[in-house]
C-alpha positions as CSV (number, residue, x, y, z in Angstrom):
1,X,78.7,83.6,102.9
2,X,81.4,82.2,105.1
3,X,81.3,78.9,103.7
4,X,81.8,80.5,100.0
5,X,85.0,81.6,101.6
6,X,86.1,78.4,103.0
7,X,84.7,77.0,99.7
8,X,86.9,79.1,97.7
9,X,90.1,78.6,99.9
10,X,89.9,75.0,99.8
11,X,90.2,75.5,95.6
12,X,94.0,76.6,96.2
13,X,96.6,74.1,95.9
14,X,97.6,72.0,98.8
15,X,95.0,73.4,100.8
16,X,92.1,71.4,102.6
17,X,89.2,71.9,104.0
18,X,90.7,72.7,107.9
19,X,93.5,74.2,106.2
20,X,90.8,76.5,104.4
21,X,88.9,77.1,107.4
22,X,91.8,78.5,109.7
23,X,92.4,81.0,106.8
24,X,89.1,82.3,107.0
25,X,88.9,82.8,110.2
26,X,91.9,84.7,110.0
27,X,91.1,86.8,107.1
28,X,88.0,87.5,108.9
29,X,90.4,89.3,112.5
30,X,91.6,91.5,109.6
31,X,91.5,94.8,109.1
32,X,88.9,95.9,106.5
33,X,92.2,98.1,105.1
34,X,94.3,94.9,104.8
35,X,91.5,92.8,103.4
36,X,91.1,95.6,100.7
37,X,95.2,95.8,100.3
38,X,94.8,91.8,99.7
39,X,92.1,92.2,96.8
40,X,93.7,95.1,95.2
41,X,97.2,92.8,94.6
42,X,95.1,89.8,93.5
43,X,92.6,91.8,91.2
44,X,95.9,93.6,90.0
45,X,98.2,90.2,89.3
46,X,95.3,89.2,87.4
47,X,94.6,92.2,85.1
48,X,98.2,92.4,84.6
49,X,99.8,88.8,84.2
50,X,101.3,88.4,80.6
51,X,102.7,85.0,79.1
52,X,105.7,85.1,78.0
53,X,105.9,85.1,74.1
54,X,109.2,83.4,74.5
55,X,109.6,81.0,77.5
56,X,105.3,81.1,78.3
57,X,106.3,82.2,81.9
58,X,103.8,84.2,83.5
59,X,105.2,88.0,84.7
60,X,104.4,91.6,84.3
61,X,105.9,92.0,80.6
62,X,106.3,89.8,77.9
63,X,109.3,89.5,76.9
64,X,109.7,88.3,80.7
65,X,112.3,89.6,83.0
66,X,115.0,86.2,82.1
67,X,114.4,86.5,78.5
68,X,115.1,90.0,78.2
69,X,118.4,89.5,80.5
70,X,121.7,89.7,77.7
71,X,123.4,87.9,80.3
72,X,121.4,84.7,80.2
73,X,122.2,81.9,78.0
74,X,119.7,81.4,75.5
75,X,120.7,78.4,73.7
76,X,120.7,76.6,77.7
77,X,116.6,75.8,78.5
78,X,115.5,74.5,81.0
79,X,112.4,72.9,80.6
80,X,110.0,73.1,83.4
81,X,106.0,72.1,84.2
82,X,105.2,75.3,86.2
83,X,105.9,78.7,86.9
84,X,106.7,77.3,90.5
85,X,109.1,75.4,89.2
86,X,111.1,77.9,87.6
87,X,111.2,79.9,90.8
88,X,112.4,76.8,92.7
89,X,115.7,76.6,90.0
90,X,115.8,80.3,90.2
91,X,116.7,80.5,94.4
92,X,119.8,78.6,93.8
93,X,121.2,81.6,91.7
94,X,123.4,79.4,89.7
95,X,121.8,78.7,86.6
96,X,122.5,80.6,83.9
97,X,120.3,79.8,81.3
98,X,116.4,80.5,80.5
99,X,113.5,78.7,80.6
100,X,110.7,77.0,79.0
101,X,107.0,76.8,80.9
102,X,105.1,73.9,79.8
103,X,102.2,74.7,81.8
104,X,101.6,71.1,83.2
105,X,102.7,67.4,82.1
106,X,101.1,64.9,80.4
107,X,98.2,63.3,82.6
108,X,95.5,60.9,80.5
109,X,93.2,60.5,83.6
110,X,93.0,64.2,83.7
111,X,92.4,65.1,80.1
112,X,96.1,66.7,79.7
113,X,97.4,65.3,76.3
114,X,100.5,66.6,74.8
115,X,98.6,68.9,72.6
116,X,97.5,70.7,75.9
117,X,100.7,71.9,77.0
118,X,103.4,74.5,75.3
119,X,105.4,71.9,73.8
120,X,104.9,73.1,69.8
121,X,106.3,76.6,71.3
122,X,109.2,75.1,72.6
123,X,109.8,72.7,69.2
124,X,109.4,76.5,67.8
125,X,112.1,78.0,69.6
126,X,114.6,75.7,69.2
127,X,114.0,75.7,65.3
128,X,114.2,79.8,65.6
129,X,117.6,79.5,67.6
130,X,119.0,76.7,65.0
131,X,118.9,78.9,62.2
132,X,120.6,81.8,63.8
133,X,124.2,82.0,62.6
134,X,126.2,82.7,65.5
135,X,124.0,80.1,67.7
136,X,126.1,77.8,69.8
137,X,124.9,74.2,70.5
138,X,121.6,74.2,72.0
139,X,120.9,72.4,75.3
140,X,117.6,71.3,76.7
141,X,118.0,70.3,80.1
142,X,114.7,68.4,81.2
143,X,113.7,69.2,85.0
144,X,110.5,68.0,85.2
145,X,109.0,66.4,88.6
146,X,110.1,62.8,89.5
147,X,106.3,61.4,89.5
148,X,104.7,59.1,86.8
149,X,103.5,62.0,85.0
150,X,107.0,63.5,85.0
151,X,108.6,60.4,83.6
152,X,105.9,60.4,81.0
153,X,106.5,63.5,79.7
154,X,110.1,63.6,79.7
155,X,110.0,60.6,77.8
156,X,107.3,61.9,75.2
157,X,109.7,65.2,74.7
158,X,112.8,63.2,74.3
159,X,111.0,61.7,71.3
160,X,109.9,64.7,69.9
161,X,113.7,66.7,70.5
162,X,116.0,64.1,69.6
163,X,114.8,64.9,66.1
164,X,115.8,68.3,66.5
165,X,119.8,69.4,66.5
166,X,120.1,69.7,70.1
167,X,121.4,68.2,72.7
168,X,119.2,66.5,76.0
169,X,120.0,66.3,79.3
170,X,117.8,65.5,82.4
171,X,118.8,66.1,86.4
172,X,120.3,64.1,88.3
173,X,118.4,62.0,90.8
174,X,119.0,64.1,93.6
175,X,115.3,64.5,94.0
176,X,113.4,61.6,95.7
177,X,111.2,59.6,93.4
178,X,107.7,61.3,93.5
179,X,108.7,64.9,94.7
180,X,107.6,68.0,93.9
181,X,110.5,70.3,92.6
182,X,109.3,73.3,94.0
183,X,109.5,72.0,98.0
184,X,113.4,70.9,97.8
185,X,115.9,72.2,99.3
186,X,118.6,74.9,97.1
187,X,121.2,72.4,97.4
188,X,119.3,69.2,96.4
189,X,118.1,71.5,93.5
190,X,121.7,72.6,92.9
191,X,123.3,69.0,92.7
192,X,120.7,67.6,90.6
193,X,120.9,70.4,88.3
194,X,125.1,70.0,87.9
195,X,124.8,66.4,88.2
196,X,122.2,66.1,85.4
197,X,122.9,63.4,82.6
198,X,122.6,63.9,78.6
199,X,119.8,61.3,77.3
């Protein structure tokens, strides 16, 4: 029974199997009332997530919190692989645009095509915003990770939007080469983001 807990643990990103074990040992000096406290948020997160019809962020409501701000720009998107992602960009509280989630990148070894992620809803979007009359020039501004499978991706979405009347732009190579955007630092995140460069 122990071991299905470590099991389990270990199934959370970043987390390995000693990693796992000091968790369990210390969810196990808990309180039975905090354990409980600790089930109830999950088991509520999960009955209550909603995607976002518009960005596919996952929240509480749908439209999400960003979307339904009037203060936003909507025709500035930045496009990002994960929910974690969009956090990181959202600490800075600088950027004044909204989102898109594409729920992963492109990864052949690991079975993630294109058609896996929510790239036709963000082709979508931009088409909706186009026709509106009193839209403003639309900007996709591509923040994806700087790995392999980052690169691929922002290269396949390039493709896809430069047939589309908007405008690309990517960040600028603050970021090391291989990072995850979620673990740098506000200001890296903040540089790269007014630094980025139209494609």
């Amino acid at each position: 029974m122990f071991q299905a807990l470590i099991d389990s643990l270990e199934q959370l990103p970043g987390v390995g199997p000693k990693t796992a074990e000091r968790f369990a040992f210390y969810l196990l000096k808990k309180p039975k009332e905090e354990i409980e406290k600790l089930i109830n948020a999950l088991e509520q997160i999960k009955d209550n997530a909603k995607i976002c019809v518009i960005c596919q962020n996952i929240g509480l409501t749908s439209p999400c919190e960003i979307c339904s701000d009037q203060r936003r720009l909507p025709h500035l998107i930045c496009v990002v692989a994960e929910p974690a992602d969009l956090l990181a960009i959202e600490k800075i509280k600088e950027y004044p645009g909204v989102y898109h989630v594409l729920h992963g990148v492109v990864n052949a070894p690991d079975g993630i095509t294109p058609e896996k992620l929510k790239i036709k809803e963000l082709v979508q979007r931009i088409k909706n915003l186009a026709l509106k009359k009193s839209a403003k020039p639309i900007e996709i501004i591509l923040a994806l990770n700087a790995t392999i499978e980052g690169e691929t991706t922002s290269l396949y979405l390039t493709r896809i939007l430069k047939t589309l009347p908007v405008k690309i732009s990517k960040l600028a190579r603050g970021l090391p080469q291989g990072s995850d955007m979620q673990y740098a630092d506000e200001v890296t995140l903040l540089n790269a983001l007014k630094g980025r460069r139209e494609l």
